[in-house]
N, C-alpha and C positions, 0 to 999 in steps of 0.2 A: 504494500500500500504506500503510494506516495503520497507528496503534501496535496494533491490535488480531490484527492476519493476522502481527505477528513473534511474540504469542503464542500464536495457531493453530500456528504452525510449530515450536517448542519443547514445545507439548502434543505433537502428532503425535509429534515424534521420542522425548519420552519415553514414551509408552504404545507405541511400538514396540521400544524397549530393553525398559523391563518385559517385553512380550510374549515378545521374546525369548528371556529369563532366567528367564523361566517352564519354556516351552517344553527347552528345556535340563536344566533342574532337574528337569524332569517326565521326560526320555527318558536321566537319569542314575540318576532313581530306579527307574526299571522295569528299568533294564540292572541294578542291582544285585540287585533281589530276584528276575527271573531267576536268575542263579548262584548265589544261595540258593537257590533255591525248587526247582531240579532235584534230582531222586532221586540219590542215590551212585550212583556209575560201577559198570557191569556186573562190573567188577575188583575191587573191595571187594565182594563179593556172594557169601553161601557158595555154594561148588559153581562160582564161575565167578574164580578165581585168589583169594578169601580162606579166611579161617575162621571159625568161631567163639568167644568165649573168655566162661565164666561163670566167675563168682568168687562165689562163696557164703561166709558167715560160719559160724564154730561154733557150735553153737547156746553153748557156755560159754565164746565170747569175752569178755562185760561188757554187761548192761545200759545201762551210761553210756558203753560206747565205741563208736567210729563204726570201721571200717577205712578208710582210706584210700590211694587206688589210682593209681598214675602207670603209665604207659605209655609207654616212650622219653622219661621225662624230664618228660610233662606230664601236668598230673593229672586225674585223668579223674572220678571219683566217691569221694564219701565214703558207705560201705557202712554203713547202721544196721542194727538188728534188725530183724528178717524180711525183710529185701529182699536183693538180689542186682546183680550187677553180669552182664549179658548184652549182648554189644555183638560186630563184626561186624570184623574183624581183615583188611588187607592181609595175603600170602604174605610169607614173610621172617622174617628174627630180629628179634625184639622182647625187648627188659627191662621186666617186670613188678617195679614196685617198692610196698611195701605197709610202712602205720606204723599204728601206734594214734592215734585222734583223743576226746580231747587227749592231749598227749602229756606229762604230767605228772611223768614219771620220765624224758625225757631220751631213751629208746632210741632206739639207730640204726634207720634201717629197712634191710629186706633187699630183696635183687634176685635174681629166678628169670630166666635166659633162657628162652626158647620160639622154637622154629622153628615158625612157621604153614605150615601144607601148603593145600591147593588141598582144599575141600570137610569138611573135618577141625574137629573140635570138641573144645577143650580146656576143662576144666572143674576148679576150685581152688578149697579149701576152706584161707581164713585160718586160720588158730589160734595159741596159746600155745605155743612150748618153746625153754624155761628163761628165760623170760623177756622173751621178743622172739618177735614177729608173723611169719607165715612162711608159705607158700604151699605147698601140698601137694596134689600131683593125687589127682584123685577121682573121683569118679560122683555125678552127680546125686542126690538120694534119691528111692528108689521105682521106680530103674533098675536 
């Protein structure tokens, strides 16, 4: 063996680590965008043990304000004009929590409980009274 076959032998082993460490990295990253990539569980799914919950703005909430929307604590969307917040609720009690975005006067924001039923559509229209942002069931418009 000459000087040359100790480094055949040190290439090999390193393009076999590489290899390796690829391969690895390759079959870590398909494992993860699997359990992204799957559809919500049959149980989040209205009619099969969730709900639904829309949350609509006033139409004379504020041009310049956004609602912003927490669910159990985490925040889920900030609500502008014309749009709507439509999202697909586990069964169970939930605290819907809502503030003005920005919040330039300080106010606290409030919290509505909600029991979610199995196949059930709750539907909340933000608004003003007295001063502070508030949830208030409702109906869709045009229903």
């Amino acid at each position: 063996m000459g000087p040359g076959s100790n480094f055949m032998v040190m290439n090999a082993t390193r393009n076999w680590t590489t290899g390796f460490f690829l391969i690895l990295a390759f079959v870590c990253a398909s494992s993860v965008t699997t359990v992204v990539g799957q559809p919500p569980s049959s149980s989040a799914r209205i009619g099969y043990g969730g709900g639904r919950l829309i949350v609509q703005r006033a139409p004379n909430f504020g041009w310049n304000l956004a609602v912003h929307l927490q669910i159990d604590g985490r925040a889920v969307t900030n609500i502008v004009q014309g749009r709507r917040y439509d999202g697909l609720m586990p069964a169970g009690r939930h605290v819907l929590t809502v503030s003005s975005v920005p919040n330039n006067y300080f106010r606290p924001p409030t919290s509505t409980l909600l029991t979610v039923r199995p196949g059930h559509m709750y539907v909340f229209t933000a608004l003003w009274d007295s001063d502070t942002v508030v949830l208030a069931p409702s109906m869709l418009p045009g229903h």
